[in-house]
C-alpha positions, -999 to +999 in steps of 0.1 A: -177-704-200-207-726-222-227-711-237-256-718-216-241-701-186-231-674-208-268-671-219-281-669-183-253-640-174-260-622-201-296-623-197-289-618-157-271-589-167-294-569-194-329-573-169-311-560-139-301-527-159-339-525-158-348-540-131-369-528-099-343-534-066-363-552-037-351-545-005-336-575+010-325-586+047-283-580+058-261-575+029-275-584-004-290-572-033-325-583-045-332-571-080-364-578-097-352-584-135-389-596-147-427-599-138-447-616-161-484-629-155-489-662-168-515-663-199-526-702-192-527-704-158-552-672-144-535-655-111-500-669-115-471-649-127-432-657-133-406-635-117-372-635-125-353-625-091-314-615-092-302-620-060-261-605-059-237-615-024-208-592-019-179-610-006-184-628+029-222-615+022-253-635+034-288-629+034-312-640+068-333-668+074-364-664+054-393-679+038-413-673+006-449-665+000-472-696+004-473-699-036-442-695-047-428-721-062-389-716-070-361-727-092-324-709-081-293-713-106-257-699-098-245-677-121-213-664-107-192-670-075-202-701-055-234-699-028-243-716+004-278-728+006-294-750+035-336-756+027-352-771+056-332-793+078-312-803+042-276-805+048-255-770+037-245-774+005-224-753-020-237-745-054-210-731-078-216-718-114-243-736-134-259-756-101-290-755-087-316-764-064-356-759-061-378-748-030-413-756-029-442-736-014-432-736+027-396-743+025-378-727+052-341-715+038-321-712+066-287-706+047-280-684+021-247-668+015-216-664-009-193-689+003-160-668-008-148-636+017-129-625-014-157-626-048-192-619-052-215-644-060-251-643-080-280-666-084-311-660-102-340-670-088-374-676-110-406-678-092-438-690-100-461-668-079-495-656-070-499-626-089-505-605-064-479-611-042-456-584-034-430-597-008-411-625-021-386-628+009-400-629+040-377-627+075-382-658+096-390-648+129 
């Protein structure tokens, strides 16, 4: 493993011993594993989101608050993602892929029935937002 995926497990790993869970839609794990308000930019904050697929697991269609803007890297297993009317693509270890303020993502699931999978997701988010996945209805 390189060190720079090594660095984002680890780190992965040591906030979500601390972490506050987040409920989260079907059959995966949300994990809040930071919350930080942003000094230079009043009202904004960065949150740190490990999101953890059991086997064959998937999470609903959803959406994010208005202001979040996010960045989502793989950090074990492989995931399928589709963002809007994107194609479905799979991101493995050490991929991936940004959603901007009213992205729709309609996909989002471990692609393997037999390994989990984690991504961890960082935000940049009104401070005061408390939901950061929201069901599609």
């Amino acid at each position: 493993m390189s060190r720079k995926l090594f660095a984002a497990a680890a780190l992965a790993a040591v906030f979500s011993a601390f972490g506050n869970h987040v409920s989260a839609a079907d059959d995966s794990k949300i994990t809040v594993v930071f919350d930080q308000q942003l000094p230079n930019v009043p009202g904004k904050s960065i949150r740190g989101v490990l999101v953890e697929y059991p086997p064959g697991g998937s999470t609903a269609s959803h959406t994010h608050p208005s202001s979040a803007f996010i960045y989502a890297t793989v950090i074990e297993g492989a995931i399928r993602s589709q963002v809007n009317d994107g194609p479905v693509k799979v991101y493995r270890v050490g991929e991936n892929w940004s959603e901007v303020p009213g992205d729709r993502h309609l996909v989002s699931a471990n692609d393997s029935d037999s390994a989990p999978a984690k991504l961890l997701a960082v935000f940049v988010v009104d401070t005061g937002e408390k939901e950061i996945v929201l069901p599609m209805k």
